[in-house]
N, C-alpha and C positions, 0 to 999 in steps of 0.2 A: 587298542589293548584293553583286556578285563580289566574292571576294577571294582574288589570288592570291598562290602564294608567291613569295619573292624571295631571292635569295643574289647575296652581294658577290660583284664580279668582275671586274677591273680587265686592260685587255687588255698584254701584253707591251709593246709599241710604246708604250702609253704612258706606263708604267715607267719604258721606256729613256728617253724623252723628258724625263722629270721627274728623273730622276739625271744624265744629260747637264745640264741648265740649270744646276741644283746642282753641280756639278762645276766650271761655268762662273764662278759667283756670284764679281759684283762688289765689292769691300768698300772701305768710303769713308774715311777713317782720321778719328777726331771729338777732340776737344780734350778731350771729357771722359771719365771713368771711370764707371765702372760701369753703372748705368739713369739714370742727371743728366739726359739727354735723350732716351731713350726705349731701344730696344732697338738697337744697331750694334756696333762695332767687333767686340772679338775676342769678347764677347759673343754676338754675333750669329753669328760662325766655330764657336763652339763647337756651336751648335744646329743648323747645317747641317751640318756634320761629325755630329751624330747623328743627322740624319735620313738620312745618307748611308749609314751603318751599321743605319736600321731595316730589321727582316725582314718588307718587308710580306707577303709573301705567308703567314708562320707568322701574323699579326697579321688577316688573312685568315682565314684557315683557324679562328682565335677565334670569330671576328667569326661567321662560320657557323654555329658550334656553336648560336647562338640562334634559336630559331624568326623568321622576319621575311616580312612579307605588306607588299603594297600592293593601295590598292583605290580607285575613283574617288571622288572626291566633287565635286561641280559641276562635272564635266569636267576636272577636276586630279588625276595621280595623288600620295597622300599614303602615305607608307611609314610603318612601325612596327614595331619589337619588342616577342616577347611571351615574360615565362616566366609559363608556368601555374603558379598556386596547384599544392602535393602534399599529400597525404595527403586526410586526410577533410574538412579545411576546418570553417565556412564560409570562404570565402574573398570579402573586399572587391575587386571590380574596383581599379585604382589607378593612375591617368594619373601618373608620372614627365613632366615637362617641362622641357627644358633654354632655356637664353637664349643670348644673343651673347656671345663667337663657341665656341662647342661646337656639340654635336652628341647624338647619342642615345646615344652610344657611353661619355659620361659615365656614365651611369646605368647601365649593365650591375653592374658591383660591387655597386650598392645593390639593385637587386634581388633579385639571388640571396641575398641575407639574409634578405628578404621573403617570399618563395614561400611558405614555409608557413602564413601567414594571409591571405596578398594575391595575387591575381590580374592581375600586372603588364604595363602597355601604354607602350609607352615611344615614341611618334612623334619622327620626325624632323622637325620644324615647318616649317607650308607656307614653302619657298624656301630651307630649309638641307638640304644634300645630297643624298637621295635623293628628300621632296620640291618636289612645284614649286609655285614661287609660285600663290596667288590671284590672284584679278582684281583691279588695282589698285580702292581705296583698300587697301592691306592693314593692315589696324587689328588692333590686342590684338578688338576685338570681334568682327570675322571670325573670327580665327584659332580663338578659343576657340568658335564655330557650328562651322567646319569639326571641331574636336576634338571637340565635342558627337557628332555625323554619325556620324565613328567610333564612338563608344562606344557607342551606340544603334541607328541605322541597319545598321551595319556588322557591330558586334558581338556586338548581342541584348541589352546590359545594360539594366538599368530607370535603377539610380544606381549611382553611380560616385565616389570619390574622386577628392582631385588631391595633387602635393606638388610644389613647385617655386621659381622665383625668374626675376627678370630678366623678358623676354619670356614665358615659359613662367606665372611667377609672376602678369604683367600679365593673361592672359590666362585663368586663371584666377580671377582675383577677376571678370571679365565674368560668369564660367561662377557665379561664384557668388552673382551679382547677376542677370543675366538667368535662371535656371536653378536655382534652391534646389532646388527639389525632386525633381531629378534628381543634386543632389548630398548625397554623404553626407559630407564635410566635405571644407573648403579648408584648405590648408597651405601658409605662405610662407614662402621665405627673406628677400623682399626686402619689408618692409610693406607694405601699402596707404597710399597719402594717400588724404582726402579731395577730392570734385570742388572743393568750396573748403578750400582750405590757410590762409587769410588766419591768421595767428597769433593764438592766444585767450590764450596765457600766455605767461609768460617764457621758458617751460623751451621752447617751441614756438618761439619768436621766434630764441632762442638755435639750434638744433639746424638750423633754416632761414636763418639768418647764416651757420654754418658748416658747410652742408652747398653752400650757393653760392660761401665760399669755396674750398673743395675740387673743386670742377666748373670753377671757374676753371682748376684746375693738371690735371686730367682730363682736361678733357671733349674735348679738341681734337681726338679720335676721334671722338667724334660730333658736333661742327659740321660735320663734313666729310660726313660719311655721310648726314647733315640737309638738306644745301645741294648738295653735287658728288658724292653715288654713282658715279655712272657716271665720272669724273675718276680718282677712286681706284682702282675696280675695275679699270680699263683697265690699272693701272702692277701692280696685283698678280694678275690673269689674266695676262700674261707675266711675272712673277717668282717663282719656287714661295719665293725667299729673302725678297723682299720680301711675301709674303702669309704665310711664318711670322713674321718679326718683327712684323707688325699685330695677328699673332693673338697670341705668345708675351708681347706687350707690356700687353696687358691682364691676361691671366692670370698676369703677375707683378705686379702693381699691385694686382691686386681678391682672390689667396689671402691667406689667414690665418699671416701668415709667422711669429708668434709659436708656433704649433702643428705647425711642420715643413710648410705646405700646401705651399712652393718643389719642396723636396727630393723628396715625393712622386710631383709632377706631374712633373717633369726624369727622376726614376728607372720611372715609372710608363711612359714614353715616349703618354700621350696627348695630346699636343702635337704630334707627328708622325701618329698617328693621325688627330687632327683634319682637320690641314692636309694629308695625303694625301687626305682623303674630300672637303674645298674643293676642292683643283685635283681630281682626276679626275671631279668631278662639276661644273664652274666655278661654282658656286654662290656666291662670295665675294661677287657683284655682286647675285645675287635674296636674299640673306641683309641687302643693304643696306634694300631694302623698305621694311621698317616700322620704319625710321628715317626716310624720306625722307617716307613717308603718316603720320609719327605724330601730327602736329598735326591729321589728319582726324579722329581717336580722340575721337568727344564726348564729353560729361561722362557720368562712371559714376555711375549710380543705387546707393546703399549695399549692402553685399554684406549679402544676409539671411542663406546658407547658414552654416552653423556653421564657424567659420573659427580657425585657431588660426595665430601668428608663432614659425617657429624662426629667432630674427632673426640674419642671418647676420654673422660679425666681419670685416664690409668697411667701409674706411675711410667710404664715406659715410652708411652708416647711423650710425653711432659716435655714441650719447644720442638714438635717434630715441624721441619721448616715445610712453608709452603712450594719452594722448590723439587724437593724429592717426588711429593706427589705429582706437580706438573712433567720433572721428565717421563713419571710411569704413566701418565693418563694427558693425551692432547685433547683430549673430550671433557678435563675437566671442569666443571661449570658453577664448581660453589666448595670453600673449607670454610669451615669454621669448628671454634673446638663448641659441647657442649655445654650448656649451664648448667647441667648435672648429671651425674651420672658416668660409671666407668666401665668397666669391659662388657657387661651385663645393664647397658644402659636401657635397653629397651623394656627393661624387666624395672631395674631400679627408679626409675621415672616415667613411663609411660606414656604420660599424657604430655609432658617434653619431647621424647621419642614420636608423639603422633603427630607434635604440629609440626616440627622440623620436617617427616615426612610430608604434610601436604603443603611446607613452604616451598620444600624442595622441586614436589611436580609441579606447583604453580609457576617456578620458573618457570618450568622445560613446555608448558603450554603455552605461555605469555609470547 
């Protein structure tokens, strides 16, 4: 399959157009303080007042510095970064996969840790930014074929690692269920469940009580994105204020705030990143997707590939028993939670995220 290359490049006019809007940004005044009801008042003033002062075109001009290809796969182009493995290696292929709402641009940090043992591919998943949706149902198990395509078809790899969470994570337990033997090990942030969850113990019962209570005070992102995609998208494809607060509002919720993840991500300025790469590529709405197909997603067959949990410190994992993951994964060969770092851990700590990775292969060599 071709593969060509690609560099970012966002035309002037549109620039202007998205600091004009921002310039504009209407602010609603709320009764309450701080996050109590989600991401607004002067909360909200402060993060559009940095996105007003980001330098995208030096953030640009980073962003280049990485090798990056796109190449068809079923008539859809799908984008990706790569830093090749240096030195004499060997070097493991190693799919980095991000979830909602990021992007590939996460994982840049973690990479460049990795090079020297790992052969890194980091796509941007079919319908977030660079690229485009599949053909609807878009299921965790398309996504992870399409991923497959790359690594193999695309790439030349025989097997291939994964490391990931969220969507990326989902989509990789597929790869490592439809796919063992193409995979040289799976790594999640976000566990696997079982196709049946039904509770077998207390500690299970317990962790599935209150992880529905906490989706209760959450989830109200994704009922929406479930049921009225297109509703939403509409109001944040013309609002660049109102499509960072959607985004800035999870990724203050879902970091690891006990381990500085806030401070990071605000100082880090990948939150402007992110949300510059949604609006100039309007992706916000084909990023809804496989939320709205996700009930088409059938039961996952148990993941045989050797599979290890860097379980990430996001509020709704919080006591998820080591049982659930064993009945989803008989390959599985290592949990344990993180020392830091939550939904976005690979991003929020990196250099924790790199060695847990090569703890993890060292297992699976030993």
């Amino acid at each position: 399959m071709a593969i060509d290359d690609f560099r970012v490049h966002v035309p002037d006019d549109v620039l202007t157009d998205l600091r004009d809007r921002l310039a504009r940004t209407h602010y609603l005044p709320s009764p309450r303080t701080g996050w109590q009801g989600g991401l607004g008042g002067d909360e909200l003033r402060e993060l559009v007042d940095g996105w007003l002062a980001f330098d995208w075109r030096a953030e640009e001009h980073r962003l280049n510095a990485v090798e990056q290809h796109t190449a068809s796969v079923n008539g859809r182009r799908l984008h990706f970064a790569r830093v090749r493995g240096t030195g004499d290696g060997p070097h493991t292929p190693l799919l980095l996969l991000h979830g909602w709402p990021s992007a590939y641009v996460e994982y840049l940090p973690l990479a460049a840790l990795l090079s020297d043992r790992f052969d890194v591919v980091i796509p941007s998943l079919p319908g977030f930014v660079f690229s485009e949706a599949l053909e609807p149902p878009l299921t965790r198990r398309a996504i992870a074929e399409a991923l497959h395509t790359v690594m193999t078809d695309v790439l030349g790899f025989e097997r291939y690692a994964t490391f990931g969470g969220d969507i990326g994570g989902g989509a990789s337990t597929w790869l490592g269920a439809d796919r063992p033997d193409s995979l040289v090990g799976v790594q999640l942030l976000s566990p696997p469940f079982p196709a049946d969850d039904t509770p077998q113990s207390d500690e299970e019962r317990d962790f599935l009580a209150a992880l529905d209570a906490y989706d209760s005070l959450d989830g109200g992102y994704s009922e929406i994105m479930l049921t009225r995609p297109d509703t939403i998208a509409a109001a944040l494809a013309d609002s660049p204020a109102g499509l960072l607060a959607w985004i800035a509002d999870k990724w203050h919720d879902w970091v690891d705030h006990d381990n500085g993840g806030w401070e990071r991500v605000v100082d880090s300025g990948i939150l402007y990143t992110i949300a510059t790469l949604y609006w100039v590529t309007d992706s916000i709405g084909t990023s809804f997707q496989q939320y709205y197909d996700y009930e088409q997603n059938p039961p996952r067959p148990p993941i045989t590939a050797p599979l290890g949990v860097y379980l990430a410190r996001e509020p709704g994992f919080a006591g998820f028993p080591r049982s659930l993951a064993e009945r989803a994964a008989p390959g599985l060969r290592e949990f344990g939670l993180a020392p830091a770092g939550g939904h976005f851990a690979g991003f929020e700590h990196p250099e924790l995220a790199a060695e847990a990775i090569r703890a993890f292969h060292s297992q699976l060599n030993a």
